[in-house]
C-alpha positions as a Python dict, from the first residue, in 0.01 Angstrom:
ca = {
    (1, 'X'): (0, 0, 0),
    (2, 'X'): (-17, -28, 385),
    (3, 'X'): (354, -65, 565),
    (4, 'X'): (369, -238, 872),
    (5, 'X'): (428, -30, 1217),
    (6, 'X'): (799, 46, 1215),
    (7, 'X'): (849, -89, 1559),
    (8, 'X'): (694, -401, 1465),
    (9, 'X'): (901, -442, 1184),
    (10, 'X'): (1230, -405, 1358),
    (11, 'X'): (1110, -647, 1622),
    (12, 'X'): (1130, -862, 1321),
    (13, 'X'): (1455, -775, 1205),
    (14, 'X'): (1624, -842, 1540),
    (15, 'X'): (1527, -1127, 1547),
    (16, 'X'): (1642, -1264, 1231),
    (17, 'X'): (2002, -1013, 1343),
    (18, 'X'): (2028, -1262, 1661),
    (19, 'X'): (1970, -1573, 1438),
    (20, 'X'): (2243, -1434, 1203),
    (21, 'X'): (2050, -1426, 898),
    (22, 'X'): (2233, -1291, 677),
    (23, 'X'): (1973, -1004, 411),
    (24, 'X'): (2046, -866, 75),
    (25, 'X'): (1807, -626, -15),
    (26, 'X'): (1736, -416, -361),
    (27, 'X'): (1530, -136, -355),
    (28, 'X'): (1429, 74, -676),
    (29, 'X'): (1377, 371, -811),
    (30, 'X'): (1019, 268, -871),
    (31, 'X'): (1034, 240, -505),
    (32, 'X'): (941, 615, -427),
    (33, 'X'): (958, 575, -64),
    (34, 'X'): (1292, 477, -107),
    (35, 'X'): (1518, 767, -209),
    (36, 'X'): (1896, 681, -132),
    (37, 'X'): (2145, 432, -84),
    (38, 'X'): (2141, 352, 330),
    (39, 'X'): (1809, 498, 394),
    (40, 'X'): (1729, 91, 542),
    (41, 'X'): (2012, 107, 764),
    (42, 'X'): (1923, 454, 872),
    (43, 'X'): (1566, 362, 944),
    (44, 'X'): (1660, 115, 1155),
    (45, 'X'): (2003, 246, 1353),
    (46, 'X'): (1863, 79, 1639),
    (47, 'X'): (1915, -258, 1467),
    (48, 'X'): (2259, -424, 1462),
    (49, 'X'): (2278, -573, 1125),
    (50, 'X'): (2671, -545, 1096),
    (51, 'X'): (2792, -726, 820),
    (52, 'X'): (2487, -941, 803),
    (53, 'X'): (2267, -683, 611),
    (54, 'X'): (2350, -554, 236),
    (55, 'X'): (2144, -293, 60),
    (56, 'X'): (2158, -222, -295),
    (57, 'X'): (1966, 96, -503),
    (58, 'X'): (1934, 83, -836),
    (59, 'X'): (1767, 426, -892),
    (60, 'X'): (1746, 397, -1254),
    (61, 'X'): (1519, 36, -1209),
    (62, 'X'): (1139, 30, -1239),
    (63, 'X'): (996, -150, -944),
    (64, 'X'): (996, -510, -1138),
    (65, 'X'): (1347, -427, -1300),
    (66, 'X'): (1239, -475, -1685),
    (67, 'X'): (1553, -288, -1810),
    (68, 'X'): (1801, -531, -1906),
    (69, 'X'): (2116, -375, -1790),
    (70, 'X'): (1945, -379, -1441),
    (71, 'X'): (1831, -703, -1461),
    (72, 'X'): (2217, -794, -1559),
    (73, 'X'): (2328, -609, -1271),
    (74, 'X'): (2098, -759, -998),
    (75, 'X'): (2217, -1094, -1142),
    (76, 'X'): (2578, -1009, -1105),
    (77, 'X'): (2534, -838, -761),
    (78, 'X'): (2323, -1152, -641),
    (79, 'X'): (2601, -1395, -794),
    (80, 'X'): (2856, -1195, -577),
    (81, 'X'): (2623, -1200, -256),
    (82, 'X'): (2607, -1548, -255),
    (83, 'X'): (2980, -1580, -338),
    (84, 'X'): (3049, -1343, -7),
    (85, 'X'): (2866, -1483, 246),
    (86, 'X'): (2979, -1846, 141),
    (87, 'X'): (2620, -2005, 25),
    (88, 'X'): (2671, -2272, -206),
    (89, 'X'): (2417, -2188, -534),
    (90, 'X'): (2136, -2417, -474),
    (91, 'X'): (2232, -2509, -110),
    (92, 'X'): (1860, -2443, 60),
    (93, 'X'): (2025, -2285, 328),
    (94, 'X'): (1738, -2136, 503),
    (95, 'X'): (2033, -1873, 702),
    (96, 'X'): (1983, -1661, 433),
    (97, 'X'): (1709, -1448, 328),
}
C-alpha cells in the first residue's frame, strides 16, 4: 500500500478545512498503521479541523468491519454524525465528506 506524501495530503485537507467540509472518519484495528484514538488529529496539528473533523477507532473491527456489533455501531455512530452536523439523510449535500 503506498500513502501519499504527508504534506501533500494536508494540502488537501486544508483545503476542504477552508471550504468547511465537515469529515467523519473510522479507522480500524485492521488498520495497523493506525494505533489510537486522535492519532489523525495529531498527524496533522498543523491543520485546523475544529469541530469540522470527527474520528472514530474501533480497535476491535477488521479493516471491512464484518463483526456485527461493529457494523451496528458504525451505523449508530454514522446515524448520530449526520444528526450533529444537521445533514438531512439523503440530502446530497456535497459539504460533507
Amino acid at each position: 500500500r503506498i500513502f501519499p506524501p504527508r504534506d501533500e495530503v494536508a494540502i488537501g485537507l486544508r483545503k476542504l478545512v477552508d471550504r468547511g467540509v465537515k469529515l467523519f472518519l473510522v479507522f480500524t484495528g485492521g488498520e495497523p498503521e493506525y494505533i489510537y484514538a486522535n492519532q489523525y488529529r495529531d498527524s496533522f496539528r498543523d491543520v485546523k479541523f475544529g469541530d469540522l473533523l470527527r474520528v472514530d477507532h474501533y480497535p476491535q473491527a477488521n479493516h471491512i468491519i464484518t463483526q456485527l456489533e461493529c457494523q451496528n455501531r458504525l451505523v449508530d455512530d454514522i446515524a448520530d454524525w449526520v444528526e450533529a452536523v444537521g445533514l438531512p439523510s439523503g440530502s446530497g449535500n456535497r459539504q460533507a465528506a
